[in-house]
Biopython code that builds the backbone (N, CA, C, O; Angstrom):
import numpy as np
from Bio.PDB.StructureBuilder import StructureBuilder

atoms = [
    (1, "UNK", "N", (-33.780, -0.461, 24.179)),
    (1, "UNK", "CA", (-34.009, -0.854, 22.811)),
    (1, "UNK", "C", (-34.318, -2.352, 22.778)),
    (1, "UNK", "O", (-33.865, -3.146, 23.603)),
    (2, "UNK", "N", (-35.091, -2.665, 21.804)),
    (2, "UNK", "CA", (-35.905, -4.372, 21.955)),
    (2, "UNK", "C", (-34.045, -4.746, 20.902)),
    (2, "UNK", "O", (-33.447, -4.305, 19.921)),
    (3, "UNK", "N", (-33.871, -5.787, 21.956)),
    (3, "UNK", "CA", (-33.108, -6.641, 21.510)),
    (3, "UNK", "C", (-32.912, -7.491, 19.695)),
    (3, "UNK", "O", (-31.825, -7.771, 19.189)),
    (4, "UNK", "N", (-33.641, -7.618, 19.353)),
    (4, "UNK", "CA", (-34.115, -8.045, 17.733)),
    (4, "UNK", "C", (-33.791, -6.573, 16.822)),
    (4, "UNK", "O", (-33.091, -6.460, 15.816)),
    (5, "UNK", "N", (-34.352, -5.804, 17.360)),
    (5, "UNK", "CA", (-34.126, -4.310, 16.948)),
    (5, "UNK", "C", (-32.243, -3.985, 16.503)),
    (5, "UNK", "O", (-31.733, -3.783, 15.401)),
    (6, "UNK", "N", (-31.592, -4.056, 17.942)),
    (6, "UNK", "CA", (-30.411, -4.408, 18.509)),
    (6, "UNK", "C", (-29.165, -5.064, 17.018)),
    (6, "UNK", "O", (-28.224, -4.601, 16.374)),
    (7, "UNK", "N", (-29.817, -6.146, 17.079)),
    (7, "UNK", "CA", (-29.630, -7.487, 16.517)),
    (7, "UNK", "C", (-29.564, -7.165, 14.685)),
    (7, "UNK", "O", (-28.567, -7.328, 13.981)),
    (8, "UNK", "N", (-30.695, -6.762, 14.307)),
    (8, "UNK", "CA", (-31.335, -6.045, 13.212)),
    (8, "UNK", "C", (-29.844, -4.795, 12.552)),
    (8, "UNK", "O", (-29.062, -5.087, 11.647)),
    (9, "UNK", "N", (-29.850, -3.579, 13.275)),
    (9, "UNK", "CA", (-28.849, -2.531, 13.346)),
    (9, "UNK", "C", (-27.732, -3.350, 13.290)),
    (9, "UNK", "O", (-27.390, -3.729, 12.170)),
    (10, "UNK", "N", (-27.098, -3.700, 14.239)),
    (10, "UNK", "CA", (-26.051, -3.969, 13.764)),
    (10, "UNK", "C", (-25.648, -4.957, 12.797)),
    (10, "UNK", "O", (-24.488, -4.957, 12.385)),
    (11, "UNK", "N", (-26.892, -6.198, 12.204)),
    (11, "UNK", "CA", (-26.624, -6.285, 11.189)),
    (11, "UNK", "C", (-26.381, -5.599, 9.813)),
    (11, "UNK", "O", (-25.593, -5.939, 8.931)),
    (12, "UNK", "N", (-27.125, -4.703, 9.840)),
    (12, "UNK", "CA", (-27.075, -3.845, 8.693)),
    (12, "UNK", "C", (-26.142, -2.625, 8.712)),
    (12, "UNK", "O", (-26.111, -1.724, 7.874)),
    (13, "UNK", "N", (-25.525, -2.730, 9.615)),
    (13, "UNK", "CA", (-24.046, -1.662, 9.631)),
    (13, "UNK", "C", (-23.043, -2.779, 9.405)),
    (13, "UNK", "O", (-22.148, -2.122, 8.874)),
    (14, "UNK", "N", (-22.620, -3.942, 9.447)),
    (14, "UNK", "CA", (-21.944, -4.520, 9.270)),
    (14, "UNK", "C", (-21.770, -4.960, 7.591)),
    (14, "UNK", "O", (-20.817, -5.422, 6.965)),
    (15, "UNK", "N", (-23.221, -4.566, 7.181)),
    (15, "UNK", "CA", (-23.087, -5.170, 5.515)),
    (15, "UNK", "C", (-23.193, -3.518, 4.699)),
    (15, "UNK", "O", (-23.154, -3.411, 3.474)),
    (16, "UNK", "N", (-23.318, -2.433, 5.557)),
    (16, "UNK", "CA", (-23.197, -1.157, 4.955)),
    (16, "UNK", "C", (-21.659, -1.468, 4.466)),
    (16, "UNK", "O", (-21.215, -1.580, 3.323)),
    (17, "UNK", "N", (-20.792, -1.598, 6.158)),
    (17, "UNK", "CA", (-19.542, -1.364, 5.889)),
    (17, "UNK", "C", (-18.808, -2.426, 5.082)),
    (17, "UNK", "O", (-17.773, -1.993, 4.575)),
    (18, "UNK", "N", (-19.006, -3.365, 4.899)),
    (18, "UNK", "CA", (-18.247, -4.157, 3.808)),
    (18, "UNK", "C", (-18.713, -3.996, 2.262)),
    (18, "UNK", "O", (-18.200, -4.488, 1.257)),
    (19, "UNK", "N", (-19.882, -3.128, 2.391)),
    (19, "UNK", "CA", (-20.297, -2.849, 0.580)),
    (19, "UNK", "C", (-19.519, -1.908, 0.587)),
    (19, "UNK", "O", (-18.467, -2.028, -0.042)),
    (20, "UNK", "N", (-19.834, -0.574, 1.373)),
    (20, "UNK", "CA", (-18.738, 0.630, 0.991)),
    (20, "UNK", "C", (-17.430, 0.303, 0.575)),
    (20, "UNK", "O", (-16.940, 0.988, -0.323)),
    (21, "UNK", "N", (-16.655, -0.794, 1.157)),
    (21, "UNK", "CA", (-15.305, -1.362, 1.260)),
    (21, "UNK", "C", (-15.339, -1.587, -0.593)),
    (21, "UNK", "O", (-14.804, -0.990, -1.528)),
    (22, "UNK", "N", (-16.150, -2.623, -0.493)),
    (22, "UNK", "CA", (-16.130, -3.428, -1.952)),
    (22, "UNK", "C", (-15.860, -2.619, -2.939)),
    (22, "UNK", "O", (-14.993, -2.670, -3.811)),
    (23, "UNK", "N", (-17.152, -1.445, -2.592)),
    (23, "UNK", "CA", (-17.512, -0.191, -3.590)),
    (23, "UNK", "C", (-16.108, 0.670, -3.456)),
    (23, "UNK", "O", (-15.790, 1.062, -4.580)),
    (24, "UNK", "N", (-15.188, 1.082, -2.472)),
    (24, "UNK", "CA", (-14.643, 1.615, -2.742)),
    (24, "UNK", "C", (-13.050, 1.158, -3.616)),
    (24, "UNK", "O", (-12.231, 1.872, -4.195)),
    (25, "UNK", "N", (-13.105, -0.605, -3.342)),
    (25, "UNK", "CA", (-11.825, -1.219, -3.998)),
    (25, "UNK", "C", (-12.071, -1.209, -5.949)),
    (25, "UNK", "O", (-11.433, -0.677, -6.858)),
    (26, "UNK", "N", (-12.897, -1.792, -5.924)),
    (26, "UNK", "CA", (-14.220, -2.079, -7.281)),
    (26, "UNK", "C", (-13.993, -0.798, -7.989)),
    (26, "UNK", "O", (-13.527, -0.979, -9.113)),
    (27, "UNK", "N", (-14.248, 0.875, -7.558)),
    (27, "UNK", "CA", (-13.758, 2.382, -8.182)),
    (27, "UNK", "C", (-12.319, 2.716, -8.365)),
    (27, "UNK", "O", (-11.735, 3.080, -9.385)),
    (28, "UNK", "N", (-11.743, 2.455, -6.810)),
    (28, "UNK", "CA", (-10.259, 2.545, -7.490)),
    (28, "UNK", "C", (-9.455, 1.538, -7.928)),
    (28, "UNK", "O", (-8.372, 2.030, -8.247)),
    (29, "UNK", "N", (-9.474, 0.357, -8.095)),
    (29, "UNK", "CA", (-8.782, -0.280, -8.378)),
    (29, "UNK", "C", (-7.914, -0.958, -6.875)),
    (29, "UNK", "O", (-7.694, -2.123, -6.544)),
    (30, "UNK", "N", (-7.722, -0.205, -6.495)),
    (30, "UNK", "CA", (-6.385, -0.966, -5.546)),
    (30, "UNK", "C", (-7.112, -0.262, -3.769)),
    (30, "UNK", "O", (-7.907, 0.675, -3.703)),
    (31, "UNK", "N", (-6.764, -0.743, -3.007)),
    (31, "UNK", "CA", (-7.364, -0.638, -1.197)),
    (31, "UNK", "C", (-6.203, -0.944, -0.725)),
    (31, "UNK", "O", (-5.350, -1.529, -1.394)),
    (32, "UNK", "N", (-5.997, -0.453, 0.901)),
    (32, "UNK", "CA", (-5.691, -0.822, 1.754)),
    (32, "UNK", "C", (-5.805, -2.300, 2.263)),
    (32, "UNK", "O", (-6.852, -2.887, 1.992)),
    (33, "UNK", "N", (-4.801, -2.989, 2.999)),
    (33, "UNK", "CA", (-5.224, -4.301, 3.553)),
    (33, "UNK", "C", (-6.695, -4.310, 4.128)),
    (33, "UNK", "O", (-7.729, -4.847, 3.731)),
    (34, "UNK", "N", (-6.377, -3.457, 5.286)),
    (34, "UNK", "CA", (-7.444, -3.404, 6.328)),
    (34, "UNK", "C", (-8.754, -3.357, 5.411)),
    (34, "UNK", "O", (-9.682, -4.052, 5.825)),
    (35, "UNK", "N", (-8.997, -2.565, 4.098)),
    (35, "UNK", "CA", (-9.809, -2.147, 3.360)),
    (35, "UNK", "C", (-10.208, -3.445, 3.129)),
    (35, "UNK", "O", (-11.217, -3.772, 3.752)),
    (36, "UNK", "N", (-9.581, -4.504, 2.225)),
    (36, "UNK", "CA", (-9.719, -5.433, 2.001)),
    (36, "UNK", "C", (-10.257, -6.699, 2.834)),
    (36, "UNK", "O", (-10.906, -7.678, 2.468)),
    (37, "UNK", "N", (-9.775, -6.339, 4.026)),
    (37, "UNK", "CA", (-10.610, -7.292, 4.933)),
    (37, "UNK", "C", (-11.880, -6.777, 5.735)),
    (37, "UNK", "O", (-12.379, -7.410, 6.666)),
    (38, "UNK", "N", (-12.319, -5.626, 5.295)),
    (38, "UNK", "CA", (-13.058, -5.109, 5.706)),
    (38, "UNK", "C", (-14.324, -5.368, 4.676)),
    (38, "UNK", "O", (-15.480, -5.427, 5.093)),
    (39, "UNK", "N", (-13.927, -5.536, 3.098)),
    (39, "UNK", "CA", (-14.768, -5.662, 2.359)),
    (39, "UNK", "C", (-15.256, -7.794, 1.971)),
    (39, "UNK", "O", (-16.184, -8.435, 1.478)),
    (40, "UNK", "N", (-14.070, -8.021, 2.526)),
    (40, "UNK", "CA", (-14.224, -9.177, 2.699)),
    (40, "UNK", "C", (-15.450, -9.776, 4.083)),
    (40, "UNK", "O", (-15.985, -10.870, 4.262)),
    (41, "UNK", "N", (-15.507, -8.711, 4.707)),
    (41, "UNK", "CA", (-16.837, -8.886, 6.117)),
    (41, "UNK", "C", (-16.574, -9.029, 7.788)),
    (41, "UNK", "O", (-17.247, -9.496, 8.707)),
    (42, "UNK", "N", (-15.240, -8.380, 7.697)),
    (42, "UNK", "CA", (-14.585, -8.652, 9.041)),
    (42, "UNK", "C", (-15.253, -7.068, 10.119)),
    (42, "UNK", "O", (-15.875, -6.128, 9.623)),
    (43, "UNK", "N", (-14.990, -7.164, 11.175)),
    (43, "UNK", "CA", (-15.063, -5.808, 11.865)),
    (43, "UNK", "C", (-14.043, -4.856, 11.933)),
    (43, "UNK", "O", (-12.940, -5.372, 12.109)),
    (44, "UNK", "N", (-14.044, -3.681, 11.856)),
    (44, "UNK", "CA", (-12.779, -2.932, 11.786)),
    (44, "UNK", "C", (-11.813, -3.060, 12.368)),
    (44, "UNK", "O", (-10.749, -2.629, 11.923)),
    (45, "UNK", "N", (-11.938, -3.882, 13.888)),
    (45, "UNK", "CA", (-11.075, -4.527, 14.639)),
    (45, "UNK", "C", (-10.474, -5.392, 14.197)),
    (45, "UNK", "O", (-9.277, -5.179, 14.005)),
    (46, "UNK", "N", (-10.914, -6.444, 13.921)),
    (46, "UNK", "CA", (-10.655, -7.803, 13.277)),
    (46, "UNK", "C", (-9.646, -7.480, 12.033)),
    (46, "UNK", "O", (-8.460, -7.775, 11.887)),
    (47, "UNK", "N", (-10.695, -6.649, 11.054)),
    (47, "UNK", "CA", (-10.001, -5.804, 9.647)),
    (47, "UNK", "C", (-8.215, -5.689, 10.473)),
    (47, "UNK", "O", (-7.357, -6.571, 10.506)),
    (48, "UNK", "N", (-8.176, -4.732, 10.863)),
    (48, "UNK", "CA", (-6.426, -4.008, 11.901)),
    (48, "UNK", "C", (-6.003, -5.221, 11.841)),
    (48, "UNK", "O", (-5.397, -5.555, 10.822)),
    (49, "UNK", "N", (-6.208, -6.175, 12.895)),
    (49, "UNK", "CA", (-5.340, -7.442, 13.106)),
    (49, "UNK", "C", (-4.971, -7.996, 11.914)),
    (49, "UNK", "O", (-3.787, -8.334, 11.879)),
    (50, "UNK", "N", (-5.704, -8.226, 10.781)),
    (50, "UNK", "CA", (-5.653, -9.365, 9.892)),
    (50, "UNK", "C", (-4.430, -8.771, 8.613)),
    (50, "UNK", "O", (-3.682, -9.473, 7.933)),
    (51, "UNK", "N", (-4.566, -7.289, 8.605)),
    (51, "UNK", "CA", (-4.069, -6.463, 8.094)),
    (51, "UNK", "C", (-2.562, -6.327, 8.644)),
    (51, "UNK", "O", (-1.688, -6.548, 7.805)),
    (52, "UNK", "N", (-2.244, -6.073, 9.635)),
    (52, "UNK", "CA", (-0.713, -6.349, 10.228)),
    (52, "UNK", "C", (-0.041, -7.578, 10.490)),
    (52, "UNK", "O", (1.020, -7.753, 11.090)),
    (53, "UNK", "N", (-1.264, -8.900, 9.634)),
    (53, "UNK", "CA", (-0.618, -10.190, 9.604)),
    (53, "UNK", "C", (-0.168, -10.324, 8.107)),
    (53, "UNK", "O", (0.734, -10.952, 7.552)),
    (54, "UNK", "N", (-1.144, -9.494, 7.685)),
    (54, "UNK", "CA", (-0.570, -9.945, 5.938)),
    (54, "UNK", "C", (0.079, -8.851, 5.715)),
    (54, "UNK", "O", (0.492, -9.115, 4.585)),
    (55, "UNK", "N", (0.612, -7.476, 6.021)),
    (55, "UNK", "CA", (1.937, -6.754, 5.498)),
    (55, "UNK", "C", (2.705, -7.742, 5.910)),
    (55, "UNK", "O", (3.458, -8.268, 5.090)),
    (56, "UNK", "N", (2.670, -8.267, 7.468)),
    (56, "UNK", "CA", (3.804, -9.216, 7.362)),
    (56, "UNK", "C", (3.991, -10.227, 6.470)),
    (56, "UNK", "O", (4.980, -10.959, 6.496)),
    (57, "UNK", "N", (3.187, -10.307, 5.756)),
    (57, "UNK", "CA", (3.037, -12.038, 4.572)),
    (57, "UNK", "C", (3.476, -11.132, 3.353)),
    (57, "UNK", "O", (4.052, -11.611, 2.376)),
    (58, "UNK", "N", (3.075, -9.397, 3.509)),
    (58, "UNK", "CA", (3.443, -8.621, 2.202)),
    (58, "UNK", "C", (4.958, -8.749, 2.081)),
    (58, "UNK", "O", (5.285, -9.306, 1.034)),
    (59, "UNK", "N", (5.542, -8.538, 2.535)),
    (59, "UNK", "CA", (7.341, -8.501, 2.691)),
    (59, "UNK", "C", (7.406, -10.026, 2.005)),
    (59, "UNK", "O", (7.778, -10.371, 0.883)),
    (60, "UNK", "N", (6.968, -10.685, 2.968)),
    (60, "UNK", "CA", (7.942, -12.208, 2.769)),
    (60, "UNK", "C", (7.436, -12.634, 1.546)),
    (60, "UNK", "O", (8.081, -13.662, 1.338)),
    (61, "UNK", "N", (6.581, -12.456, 0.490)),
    (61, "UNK", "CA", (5.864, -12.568, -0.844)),
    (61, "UNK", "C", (6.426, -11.598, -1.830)),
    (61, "UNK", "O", (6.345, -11.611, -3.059)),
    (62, "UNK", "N", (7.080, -10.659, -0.934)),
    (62, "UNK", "CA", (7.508, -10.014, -2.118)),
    (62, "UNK", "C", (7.246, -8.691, -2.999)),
    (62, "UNK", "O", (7.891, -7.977, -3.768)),
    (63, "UNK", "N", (5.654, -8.771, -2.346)),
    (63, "UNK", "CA", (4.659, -7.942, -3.198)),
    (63, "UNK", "C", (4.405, -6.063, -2.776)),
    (63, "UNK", "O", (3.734, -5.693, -1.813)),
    (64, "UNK", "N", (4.912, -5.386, -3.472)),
    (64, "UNK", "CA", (4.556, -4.397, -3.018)),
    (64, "UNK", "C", (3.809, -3.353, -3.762)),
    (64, "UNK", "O", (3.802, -3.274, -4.990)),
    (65, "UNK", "N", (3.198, -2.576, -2.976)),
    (65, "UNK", "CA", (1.900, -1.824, -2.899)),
    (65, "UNK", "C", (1.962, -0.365, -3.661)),
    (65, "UNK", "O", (2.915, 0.085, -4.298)),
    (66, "UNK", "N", (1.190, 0.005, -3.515)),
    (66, "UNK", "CA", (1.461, 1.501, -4.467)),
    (66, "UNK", "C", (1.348, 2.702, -3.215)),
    (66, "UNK", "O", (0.235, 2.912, -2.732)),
    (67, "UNK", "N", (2.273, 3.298, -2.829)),
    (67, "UNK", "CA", (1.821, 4.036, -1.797)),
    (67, "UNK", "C", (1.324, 5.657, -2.321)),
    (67, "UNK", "O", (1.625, 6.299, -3.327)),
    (68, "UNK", "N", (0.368, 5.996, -1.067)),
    (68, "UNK", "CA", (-0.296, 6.797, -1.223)),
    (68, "UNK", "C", (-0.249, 7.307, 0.160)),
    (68, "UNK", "O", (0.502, 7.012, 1.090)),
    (69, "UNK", "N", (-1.590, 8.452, 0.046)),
    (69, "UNK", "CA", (-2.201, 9.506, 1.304)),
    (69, "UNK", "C", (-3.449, 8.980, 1.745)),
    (69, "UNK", "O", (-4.289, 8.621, 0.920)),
    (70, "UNK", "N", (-3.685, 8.888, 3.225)),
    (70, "UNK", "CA", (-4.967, 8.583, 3.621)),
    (70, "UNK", "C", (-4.969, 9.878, 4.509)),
    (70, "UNK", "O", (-3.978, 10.177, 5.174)),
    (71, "UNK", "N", (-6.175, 10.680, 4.499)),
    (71, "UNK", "CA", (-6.656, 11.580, 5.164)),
    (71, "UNK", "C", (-7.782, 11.109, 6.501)),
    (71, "UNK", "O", (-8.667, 10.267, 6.348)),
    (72, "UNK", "N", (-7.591, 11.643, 7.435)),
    (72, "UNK", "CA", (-8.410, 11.194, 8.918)),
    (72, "UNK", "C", (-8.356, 11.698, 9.822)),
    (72, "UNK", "O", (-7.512, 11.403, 10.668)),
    (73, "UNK", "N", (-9.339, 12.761, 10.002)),
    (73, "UNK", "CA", (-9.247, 13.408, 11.324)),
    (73, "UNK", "C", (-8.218, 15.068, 10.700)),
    (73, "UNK", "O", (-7.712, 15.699, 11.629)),
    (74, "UNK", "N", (-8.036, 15.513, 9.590)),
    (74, "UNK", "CA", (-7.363, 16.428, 9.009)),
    (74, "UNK", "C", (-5.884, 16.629, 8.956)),
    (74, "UNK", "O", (-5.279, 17.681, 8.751)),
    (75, "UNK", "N", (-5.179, 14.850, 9.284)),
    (75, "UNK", "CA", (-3.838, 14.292, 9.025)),
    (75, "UNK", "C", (-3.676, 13.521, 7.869)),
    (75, "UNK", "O", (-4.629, 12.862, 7.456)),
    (76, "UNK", "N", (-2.628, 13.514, 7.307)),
    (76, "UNK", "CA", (-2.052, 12.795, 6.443)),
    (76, "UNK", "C", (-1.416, 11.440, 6.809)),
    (76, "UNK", "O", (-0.748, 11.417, 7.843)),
    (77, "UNK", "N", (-1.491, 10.749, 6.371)),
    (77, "UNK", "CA", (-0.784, 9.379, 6.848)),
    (77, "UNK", "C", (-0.416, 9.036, 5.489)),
    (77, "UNK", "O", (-0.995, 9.344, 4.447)),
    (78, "UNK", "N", (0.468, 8.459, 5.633)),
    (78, "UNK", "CA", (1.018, 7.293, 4.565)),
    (78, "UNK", "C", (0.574, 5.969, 4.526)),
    (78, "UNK", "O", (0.792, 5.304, 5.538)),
    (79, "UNK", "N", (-0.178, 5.266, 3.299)),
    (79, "UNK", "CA", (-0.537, 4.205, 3.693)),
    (79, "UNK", "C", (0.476, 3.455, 2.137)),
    (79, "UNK", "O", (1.386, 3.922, 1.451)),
    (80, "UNK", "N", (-0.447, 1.820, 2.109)),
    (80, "UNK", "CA", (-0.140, 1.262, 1.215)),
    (80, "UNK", "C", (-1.129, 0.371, 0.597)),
    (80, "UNK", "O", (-1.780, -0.448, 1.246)),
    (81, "UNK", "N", (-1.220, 0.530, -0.554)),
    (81, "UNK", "CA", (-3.076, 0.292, -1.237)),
    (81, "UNK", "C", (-2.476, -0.795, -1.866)),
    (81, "UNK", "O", (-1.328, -0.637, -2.282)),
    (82, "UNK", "N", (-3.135, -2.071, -2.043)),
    (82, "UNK", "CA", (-2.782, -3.237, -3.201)),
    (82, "UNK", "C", (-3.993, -3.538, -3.909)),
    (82, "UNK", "O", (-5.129, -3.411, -3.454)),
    (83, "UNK", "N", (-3.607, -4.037, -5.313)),
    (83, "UNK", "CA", (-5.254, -4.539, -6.078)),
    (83, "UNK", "C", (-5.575, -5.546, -5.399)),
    (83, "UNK", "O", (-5.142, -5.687, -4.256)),
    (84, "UNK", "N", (-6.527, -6.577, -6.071)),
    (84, "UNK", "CA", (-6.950, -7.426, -5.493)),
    (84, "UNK", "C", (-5.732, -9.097, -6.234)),
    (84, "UNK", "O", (-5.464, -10.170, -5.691)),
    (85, "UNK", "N", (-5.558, -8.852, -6.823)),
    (85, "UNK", "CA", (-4.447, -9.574, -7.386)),
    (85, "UNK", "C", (-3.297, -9.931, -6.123)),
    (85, "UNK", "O", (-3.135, -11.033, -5.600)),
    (86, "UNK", "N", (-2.741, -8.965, -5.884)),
    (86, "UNK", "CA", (-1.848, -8.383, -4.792)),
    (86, "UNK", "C", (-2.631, -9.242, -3.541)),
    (86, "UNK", "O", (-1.950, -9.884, -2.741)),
    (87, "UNK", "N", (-3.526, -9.217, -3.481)),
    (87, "UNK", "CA", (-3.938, -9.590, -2.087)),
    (87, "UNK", "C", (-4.433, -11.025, -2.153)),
    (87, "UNK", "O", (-4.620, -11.729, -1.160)),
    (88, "UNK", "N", (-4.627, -11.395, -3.418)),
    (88, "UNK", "CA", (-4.972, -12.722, -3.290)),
    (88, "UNK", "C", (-3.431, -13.749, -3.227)),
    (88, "UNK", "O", (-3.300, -14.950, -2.995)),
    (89, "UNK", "N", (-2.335, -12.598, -3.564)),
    (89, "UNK", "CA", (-0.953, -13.539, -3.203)),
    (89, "UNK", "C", (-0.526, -13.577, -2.253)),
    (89, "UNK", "O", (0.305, -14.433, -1.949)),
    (90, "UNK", "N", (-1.041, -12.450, -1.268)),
    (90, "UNK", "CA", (-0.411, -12.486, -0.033)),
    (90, "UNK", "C", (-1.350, -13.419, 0.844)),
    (90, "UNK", "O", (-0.930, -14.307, 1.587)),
    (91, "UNK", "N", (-2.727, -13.076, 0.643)),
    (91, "UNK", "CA", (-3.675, -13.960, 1.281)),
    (91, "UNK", "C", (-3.182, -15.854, 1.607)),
    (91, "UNK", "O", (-3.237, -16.514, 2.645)),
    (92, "UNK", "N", (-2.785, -16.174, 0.387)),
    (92, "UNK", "CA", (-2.532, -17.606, -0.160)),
    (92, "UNK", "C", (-0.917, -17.868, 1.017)),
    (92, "UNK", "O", (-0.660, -19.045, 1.272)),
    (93, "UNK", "N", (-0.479, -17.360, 1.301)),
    (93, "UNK", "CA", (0.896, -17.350, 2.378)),
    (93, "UNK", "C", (0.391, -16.960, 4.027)),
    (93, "UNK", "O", (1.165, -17.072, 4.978)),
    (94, "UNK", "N", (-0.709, -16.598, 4.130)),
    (94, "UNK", "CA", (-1.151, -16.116, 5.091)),
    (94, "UNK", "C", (-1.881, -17.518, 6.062)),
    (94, "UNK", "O", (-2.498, -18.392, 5.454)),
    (95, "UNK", "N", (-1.766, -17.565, 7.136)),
    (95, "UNK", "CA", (-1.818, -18.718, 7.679)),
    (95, "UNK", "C", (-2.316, -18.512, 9.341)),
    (95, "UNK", "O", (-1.505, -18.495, 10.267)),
    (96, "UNK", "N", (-3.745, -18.366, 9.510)),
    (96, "UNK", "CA", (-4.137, -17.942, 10.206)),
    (96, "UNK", "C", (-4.532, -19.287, 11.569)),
    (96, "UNK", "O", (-4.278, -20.487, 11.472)),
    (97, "UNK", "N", (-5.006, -18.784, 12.404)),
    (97, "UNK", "CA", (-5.127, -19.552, 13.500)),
    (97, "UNK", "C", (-6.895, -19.738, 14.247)),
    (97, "UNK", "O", (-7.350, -20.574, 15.028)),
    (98, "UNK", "N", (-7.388, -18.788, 13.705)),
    (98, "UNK", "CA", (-9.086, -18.392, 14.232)),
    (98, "UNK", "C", (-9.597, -18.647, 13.144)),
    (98, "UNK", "O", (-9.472, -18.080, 12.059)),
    (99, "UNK", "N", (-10.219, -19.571, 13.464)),
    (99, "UNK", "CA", (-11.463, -19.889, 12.116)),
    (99, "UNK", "C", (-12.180, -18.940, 11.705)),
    (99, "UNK", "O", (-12.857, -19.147, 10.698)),
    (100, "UNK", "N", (-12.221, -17.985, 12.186)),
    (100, "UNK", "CA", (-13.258, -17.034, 11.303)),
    (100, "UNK", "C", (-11.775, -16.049, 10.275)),
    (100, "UNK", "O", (-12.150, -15.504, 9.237)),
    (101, "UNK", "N", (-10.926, -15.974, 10.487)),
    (101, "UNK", "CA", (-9.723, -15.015, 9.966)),
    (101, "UNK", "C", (-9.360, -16.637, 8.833)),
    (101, "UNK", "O", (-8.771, -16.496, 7.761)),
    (102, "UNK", "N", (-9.740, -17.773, 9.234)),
    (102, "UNK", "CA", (-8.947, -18.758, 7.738)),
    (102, "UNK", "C", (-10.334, -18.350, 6.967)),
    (102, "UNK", "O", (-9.964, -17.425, 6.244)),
    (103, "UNK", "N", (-11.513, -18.515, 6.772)),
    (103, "UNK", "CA", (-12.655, -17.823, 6.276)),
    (103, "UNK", "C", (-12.489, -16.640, 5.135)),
    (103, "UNK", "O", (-12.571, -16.661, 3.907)),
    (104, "UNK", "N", (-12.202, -15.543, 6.151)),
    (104, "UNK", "CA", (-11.570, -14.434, 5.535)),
    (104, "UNK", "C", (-10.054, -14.327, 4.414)),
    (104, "UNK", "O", (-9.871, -13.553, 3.475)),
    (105, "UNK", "N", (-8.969, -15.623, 5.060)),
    (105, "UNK", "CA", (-8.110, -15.373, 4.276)),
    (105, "UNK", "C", (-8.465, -15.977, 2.731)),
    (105, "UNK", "O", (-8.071, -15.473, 1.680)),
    (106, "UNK", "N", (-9.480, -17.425, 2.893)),
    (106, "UNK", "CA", (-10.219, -17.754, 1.517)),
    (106, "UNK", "C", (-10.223, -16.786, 0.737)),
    (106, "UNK", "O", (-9.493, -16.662, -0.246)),
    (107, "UNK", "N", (-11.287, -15.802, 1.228)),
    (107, "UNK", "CA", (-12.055, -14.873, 0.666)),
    (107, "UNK", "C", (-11.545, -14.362, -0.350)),
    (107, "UNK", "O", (-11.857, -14.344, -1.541)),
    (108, "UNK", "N", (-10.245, -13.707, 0.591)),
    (108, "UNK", "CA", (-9.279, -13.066, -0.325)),
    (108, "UNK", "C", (-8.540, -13.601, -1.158)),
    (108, "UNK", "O", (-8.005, -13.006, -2.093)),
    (109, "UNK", "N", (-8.416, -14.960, -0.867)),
    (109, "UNK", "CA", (-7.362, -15.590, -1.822)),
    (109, "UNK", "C", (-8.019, -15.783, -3.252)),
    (109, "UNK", "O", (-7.408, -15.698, -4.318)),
    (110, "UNK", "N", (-9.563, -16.099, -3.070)),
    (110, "UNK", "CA", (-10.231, -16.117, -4.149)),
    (110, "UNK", "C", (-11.137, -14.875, -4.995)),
    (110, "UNK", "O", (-12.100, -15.088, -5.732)),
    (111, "UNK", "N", (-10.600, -13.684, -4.700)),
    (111, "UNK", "CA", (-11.265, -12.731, -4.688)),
    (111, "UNK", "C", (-10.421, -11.735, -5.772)),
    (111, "UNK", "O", (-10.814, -10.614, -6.096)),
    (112, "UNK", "N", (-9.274, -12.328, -6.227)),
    (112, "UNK", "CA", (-8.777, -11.939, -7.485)),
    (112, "UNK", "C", (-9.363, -12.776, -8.934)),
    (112, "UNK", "O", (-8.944, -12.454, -10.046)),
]
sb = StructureBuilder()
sb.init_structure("model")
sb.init_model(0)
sb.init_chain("A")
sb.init_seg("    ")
for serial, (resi, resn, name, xyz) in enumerate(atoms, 1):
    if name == "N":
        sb.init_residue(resn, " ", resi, " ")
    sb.init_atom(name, np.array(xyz, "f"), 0.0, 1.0, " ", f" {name:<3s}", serial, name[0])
structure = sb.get_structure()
């Protein structure tokens, strides 16, 4: 595959997946962390990490989530969805170390 091509694709899967994100916080009201940093423009990888830094910032803030069901793979999981309100308080306590994750925690902080 021509490299530019390459380059091209995975740009445009990267801005599929953070509109879907947006689109899906924006309909229901309230997302997952990971959701949230996912719609904020991170990679789903990145999303995981940033997400098990701020439940940890969720506790110590105080703030808790509305829990629900996430379906995947034809399991149930338990998750925990916050608005964007919610995430712009935890964001603001969140205190990251990789310049591209302080970026992201902006995002969110300003994204309520």
């Amino acid at each position: 595959m021509i490299a530019s091509n390459r380059t091209r694709r995975a740009t445009l899967k990267a801005r599929k997946t953070a509109n879907r994100a947006a689109a899906r916080i924006r309909r229901n009201g309230v997302g997952t962390l990971a959701t949230h940093c996912l719609a904020a423009g991170l990679t789903p990888r990145e999303a995981q990490s940033v997400a098990g830094s701020l439940r940890k910032n969720a506790k110590k803030a105080g703030v808790a989530g509305v829990v629900g069901r996430t379906f995947r793979k034809g399991a149930a999981r338990i998750c925990t969805r916050y608005t964007r309100a919610a995430v712009a308080l935890i964001a603001a306590i969140y205190r990251p170390r990789k310049p591209a994750y302080r970026l992201v925690a902006t995002k969110l902080a300003l994204a309520a």
